[in-house]
PLY file of the C-alpha trace (Angstrom):
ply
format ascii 1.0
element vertex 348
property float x
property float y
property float z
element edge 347
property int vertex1
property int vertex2
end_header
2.49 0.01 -16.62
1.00 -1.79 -13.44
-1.92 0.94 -13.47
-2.34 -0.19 -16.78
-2.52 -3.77 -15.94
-5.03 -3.19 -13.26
-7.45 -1.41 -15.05
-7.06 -4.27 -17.95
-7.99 -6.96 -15.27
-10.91 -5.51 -13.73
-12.58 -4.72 -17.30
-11.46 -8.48 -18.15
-13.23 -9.90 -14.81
-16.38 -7.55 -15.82
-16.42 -8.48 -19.22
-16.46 -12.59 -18.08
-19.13 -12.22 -15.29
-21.19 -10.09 -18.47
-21.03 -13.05 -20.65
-21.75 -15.70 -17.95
-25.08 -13.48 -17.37
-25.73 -13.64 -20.57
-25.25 -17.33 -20.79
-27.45 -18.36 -18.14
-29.93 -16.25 -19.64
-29.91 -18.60 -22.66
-29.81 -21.31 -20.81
-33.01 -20.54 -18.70
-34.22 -20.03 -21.93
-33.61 -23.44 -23.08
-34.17 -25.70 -19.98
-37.21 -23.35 -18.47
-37.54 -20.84 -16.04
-38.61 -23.47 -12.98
-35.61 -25.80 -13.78
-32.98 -22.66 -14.44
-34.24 -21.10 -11.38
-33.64 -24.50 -8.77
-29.83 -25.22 -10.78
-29.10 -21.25 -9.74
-30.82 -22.08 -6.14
-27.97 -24.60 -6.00
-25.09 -22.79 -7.43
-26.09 -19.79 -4.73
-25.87 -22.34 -1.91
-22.72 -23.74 -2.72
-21.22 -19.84 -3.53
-22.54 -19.24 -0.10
-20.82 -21.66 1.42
-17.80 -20.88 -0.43
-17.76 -17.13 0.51
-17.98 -18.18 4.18
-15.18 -20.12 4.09
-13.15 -18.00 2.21
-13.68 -14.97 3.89
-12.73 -16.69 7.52
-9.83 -17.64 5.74
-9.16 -14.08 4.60
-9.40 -12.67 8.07
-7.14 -14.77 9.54
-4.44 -14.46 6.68
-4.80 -10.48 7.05
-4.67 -10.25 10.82
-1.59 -13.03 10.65
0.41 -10.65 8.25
-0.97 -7.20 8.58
-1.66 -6.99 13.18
2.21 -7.12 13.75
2.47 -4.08 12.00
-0.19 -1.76 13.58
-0.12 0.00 17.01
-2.31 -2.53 18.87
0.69 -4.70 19.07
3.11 -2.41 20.36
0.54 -1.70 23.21
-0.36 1.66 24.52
2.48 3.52 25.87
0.23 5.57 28.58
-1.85 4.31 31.42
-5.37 5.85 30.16
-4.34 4.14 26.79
-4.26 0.93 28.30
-7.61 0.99 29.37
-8.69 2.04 25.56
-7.29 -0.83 24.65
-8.55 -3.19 27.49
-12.55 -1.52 25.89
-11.23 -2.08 22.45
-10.12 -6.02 23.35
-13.64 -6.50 25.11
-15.76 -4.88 22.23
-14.34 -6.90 19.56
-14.71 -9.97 21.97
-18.26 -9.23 22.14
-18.94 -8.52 18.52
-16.68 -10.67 17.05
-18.53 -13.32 18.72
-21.73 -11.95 17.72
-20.50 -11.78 14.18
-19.15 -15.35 13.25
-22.72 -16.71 14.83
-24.60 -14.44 12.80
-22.76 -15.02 9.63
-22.51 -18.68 9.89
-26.24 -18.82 10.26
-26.80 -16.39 7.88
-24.65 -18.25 4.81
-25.50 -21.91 6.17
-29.13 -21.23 5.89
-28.75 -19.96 2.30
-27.29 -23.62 1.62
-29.44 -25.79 3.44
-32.56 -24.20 3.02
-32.50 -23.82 -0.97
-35.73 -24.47 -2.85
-36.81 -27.81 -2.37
-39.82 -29.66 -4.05
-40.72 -31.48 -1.33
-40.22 -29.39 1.50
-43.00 -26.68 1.81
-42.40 -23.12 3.66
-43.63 -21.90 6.53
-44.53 -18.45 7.23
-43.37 -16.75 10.48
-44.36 -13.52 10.71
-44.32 -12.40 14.43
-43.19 -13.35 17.63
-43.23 -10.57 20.81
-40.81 -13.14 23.09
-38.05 -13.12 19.93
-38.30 -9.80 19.57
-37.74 -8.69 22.88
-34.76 -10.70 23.41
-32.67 -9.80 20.56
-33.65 -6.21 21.13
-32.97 -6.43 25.17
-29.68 -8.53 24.86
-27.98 -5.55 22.54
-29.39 -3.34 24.28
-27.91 -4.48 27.87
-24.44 -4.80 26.35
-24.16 -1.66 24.61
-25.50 0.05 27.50
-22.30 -1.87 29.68
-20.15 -0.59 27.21
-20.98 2.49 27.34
-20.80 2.64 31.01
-17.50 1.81 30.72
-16.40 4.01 27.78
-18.02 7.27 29.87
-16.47 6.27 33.21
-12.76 6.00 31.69
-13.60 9.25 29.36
-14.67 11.17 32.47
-11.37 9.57 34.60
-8.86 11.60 31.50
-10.88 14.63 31.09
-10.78 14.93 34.82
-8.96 16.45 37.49
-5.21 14.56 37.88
-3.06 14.09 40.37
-1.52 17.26 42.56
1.99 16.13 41.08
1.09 16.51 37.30
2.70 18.73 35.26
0.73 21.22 33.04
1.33 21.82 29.62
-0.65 24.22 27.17
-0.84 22.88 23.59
-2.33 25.49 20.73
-2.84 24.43 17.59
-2.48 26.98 14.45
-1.98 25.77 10.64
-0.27 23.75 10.47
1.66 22.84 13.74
1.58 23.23 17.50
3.00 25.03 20.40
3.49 24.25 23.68
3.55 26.55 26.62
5.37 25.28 30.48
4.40 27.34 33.16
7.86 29.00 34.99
8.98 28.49 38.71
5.59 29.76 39.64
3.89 27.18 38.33
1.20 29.70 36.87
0.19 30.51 33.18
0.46 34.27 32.43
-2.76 35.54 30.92
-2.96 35.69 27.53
-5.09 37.55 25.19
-5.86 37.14 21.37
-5.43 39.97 20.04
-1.49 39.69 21.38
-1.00 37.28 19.11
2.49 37.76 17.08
3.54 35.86 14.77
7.32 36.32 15.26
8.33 37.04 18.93
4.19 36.20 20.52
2.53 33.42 18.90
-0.42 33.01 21.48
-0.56 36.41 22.68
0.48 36.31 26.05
0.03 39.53 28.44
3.68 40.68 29.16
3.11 42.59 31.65
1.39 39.91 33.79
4.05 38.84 35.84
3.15 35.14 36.04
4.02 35.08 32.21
7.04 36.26 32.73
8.86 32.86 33.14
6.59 30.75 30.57
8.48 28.81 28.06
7.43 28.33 24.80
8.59 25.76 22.20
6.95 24.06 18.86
6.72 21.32 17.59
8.29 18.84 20.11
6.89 18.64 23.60
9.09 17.15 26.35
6.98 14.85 29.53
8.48 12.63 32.14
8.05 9.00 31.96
5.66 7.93 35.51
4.47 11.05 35.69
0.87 12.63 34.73
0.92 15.58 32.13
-2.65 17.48 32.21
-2.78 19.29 28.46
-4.85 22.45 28.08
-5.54 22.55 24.72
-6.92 25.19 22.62
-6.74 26.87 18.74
-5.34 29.93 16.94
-7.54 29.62 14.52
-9.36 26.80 13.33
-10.89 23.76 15.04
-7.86 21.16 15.29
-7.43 17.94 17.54
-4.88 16.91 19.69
-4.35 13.37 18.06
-1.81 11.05 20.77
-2.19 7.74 18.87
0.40 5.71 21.19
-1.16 6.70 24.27
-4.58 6.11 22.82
-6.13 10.06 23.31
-7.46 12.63 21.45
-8.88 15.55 21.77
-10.41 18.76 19.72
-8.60 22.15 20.13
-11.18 25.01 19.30
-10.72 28.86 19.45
-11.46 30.58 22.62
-12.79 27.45 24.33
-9.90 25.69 26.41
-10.08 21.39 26.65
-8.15 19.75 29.05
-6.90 15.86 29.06
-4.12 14.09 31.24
-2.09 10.94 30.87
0.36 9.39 32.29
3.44 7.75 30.24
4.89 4.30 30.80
7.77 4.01 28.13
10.21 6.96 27.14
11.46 6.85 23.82
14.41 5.41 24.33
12.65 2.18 25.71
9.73 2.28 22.94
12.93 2.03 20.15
14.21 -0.91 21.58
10.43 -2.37 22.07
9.65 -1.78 18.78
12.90 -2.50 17.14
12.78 0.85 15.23
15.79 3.32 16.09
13.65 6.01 14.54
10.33 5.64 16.79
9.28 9.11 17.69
6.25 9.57 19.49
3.75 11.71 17.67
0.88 14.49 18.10
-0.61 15.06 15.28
-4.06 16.79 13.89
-6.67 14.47 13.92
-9.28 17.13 12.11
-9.35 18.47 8.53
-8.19 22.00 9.22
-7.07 22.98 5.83
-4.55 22.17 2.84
-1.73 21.88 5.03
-3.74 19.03 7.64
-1.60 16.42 6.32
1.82 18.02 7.52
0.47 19.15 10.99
2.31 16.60 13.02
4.64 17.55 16.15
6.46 15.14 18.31
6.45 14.15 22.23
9.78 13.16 23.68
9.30 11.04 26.68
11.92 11.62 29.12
13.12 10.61 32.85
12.84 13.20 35.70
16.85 13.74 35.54
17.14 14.46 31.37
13.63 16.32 31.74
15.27 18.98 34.16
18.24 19.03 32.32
16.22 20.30 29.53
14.29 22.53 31.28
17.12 23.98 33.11
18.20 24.96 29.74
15.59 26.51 28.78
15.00 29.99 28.10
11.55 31.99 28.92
9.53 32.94 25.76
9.45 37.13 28.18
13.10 37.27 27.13
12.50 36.43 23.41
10.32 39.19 23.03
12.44 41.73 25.21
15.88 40.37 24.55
17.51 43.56 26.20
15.82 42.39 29.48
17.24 38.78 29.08
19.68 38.93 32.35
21.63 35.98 30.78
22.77 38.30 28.08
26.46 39.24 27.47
26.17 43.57 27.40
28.20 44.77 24.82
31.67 46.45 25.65
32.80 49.71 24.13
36.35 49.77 22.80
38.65 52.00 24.98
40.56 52.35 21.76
37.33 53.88 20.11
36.43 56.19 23.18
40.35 57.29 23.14
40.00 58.22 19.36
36.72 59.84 20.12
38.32 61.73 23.03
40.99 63.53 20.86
38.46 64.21 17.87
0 1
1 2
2 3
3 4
4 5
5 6
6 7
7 8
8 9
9 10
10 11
11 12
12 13
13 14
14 15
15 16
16 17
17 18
18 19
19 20
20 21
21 22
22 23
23 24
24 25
25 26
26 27
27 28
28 29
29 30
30 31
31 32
32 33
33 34
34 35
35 36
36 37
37 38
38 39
39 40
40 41
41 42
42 43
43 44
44 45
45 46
46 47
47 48
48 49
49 50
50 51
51 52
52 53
53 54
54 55
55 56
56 57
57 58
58 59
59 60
60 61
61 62
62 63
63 64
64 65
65 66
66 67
67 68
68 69
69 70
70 71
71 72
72 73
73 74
74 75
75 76
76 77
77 78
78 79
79 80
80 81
81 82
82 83
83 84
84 85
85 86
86 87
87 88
88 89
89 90
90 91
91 92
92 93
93 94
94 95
95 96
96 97
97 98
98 99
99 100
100 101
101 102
102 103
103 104
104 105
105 106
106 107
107 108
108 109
109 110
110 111
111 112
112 113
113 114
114 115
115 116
116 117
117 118
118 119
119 120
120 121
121 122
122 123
123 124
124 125
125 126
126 127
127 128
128 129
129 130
130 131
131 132
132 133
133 134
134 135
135 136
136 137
137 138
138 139
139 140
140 141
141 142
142 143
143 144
144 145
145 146
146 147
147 148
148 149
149 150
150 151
151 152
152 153
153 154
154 155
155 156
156 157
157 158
158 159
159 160
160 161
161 162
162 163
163 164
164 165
165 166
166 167
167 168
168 169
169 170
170 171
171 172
172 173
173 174
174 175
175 176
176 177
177 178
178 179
179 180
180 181
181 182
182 183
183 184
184 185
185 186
186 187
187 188
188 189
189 190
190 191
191 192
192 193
193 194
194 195
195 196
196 197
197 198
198 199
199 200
200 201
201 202
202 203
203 204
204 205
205 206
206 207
207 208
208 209
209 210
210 211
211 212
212 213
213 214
214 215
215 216
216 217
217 218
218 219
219 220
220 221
221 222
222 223
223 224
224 225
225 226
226 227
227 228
228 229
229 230
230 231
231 232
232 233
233 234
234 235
235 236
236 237
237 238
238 239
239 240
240 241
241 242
242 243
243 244
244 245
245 246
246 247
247 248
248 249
249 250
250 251
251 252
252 253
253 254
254 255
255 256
256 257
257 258
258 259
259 260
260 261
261 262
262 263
263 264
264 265
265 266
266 267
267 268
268 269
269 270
270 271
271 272
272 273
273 274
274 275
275 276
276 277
277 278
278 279
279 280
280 281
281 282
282 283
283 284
284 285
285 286
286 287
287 288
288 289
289 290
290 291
291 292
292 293
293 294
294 295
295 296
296 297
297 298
298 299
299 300
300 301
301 302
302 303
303 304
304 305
305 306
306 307
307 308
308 309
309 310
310 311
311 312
312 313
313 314
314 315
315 316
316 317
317 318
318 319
319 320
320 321
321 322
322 323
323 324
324 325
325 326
326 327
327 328
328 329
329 330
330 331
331 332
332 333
333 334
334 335
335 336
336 337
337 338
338 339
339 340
340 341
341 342
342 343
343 344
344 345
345 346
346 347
């Protein structure tokens, strides 16, 4: 019914601003096309004016009701991120400056300078000076900007700390896995065409023995709050992207050609629920390129931890070797014969 509604509006609204068209036709018609064409030069400056106003008013009604509610508010929950932000804040400084000047020239010199009988135009059709300066001005800030944006960009695509931890992230439709390194610290070798759905999911070499303690899991990924986490990220099969909207990252995963970012997180999730307010706040990783029908669903999520419930969870784990060759799996419980049985099977 309200679909119904809607459509009925907007083919009322078209069906008035038809008829007023028409109208003023008529009129012109009546009064003369010199006198029609001054009364419209009027009515244009005042809508002009109008517009302006309204739409400043309509920015600051949307950002009053509609900022509180987006991510920019609850601040980034990662070092790296708040630097993003810090660009973002200084960008829309700069343009948003640039912008009201521009527009409030742009609509107040549609009002004051509508056709007048008594004031004659004057052609401008060059100036060298003008030109360079609103071409050098842009030019210099942009060029600061993106000074900035490459220096930070090149600071979490580079080399972190010696204390990070190292997590591999593969992306495969639709959702992600994420490989620890064991007690070594290494990453067993892995090749593609390893790849098993069931027990081997990014075909790692078994008998490499630095694989031999990797852990796998999907779908959540566990990091420790204060501490940098360097991601290698790649793809089982189509180009994805490793989309980290709290911390303010992203970056593509595409087969057979590794990425790497790091980051360091501020909050853990416990202490982003209570800033947010929302008992259900999870942070999330999710695909941030169409990869297929399925793109919507590929979403994992990142439990931020401390160092003590992050071992505690690791401790627990068990390495993805032992999944695939459970009858190696030390940890397993070897199954007893029956004495009864053998007994019976003696006397047979």
């Amino acid at each position: 019914m309200s679909l119904i509604l809607s459509v009925a509006i907007i083919v009322f609204i078209f069906v008035v601003i038809f008829q007023i068209a028409k109208a003023s036709e008529y009129v012109s018609i009546l009064k003369g096309e010199e006198a029609s064409r001054q009364q419209n030069n009027k009515i244009n400056g005042f809508l002009m004016i109008a517009f302006l106003v309204l739409g400043f008013v309509g920015i600051y009604v949307c950002n009053k009701a509609y900022y509180g509610k987006t991510q920019l508010a609850q601040g980034a929950a990662s070092i790296q991120g708040e630097k993003v932000d810090q660009m973002l804040f200084v960008t829309l400084i700069i343009t948003g400056i640039v912008f009201v000047i521009t527009q409030v020239l742009l609509f107040w010199f549609a009002y004051k300078y509508q056709e007048d009988k008594n004031r004659k135009v004057f052609f401008f059709a060059h100036s060298t000076k003008l030109e360079l300066i609103w071409t050098a001005i842009p030019a210099i800030a942009l060029t600061i900007l993106v000074v900035f944006g490459l220096r930070n960009w090149f600071f979490f695509t580079g080399e972190p700390p010696k204390n990070a931890n190292v997590i591999e992230v593969t992306g495969k439709q639709f959702g992600w896995i994420f490989r620890y390194p064991g007690k070594d610290a290494i990453f067993g070798k892995k090749y593609y065409k390893n790849i098993d759905p069931a027990t081997n999911a990014v075909g790692i070499i078994w008998d490499d023995k630095y694989a031999q303690d990797d852990i796998q899991t999907e779908q959540t990924m566990y990091v420790v709050k204060g501490q940098p986490v360097k991601l290698i990220i790649g793809s089982r099969d189509v180009i994805h992207d490793v989309g980290l909207t709290h911390f303010r990252l992203k970056m593509d995963a595409v087969p057979g050609i590794p990425t790497t970012m790091w980051f360091t997180p501020i909050y853990t999730t416990k202490e982003m629920r209570e800033k947010t307010g929302n008992p259900n706040f999870a942070y999330e990783i999710s695909c941030d390129q169409m990869c297929g029908n399925g793109h919507y669903s590929m979403k994992g999520v990142i439990e931020v931890v401390d160092q003590e419930e992050y071992d505690l969870w690791l401790a627990k784990q068990k390495p993805q070797y032992f999944t695939a060759f459970p009858d190696k799996d030390p940890s397993a419980v070897p199954v007893k014969a029956d004495s009864t049985v053998k007994a019976t099977a003696a006397k047979m």
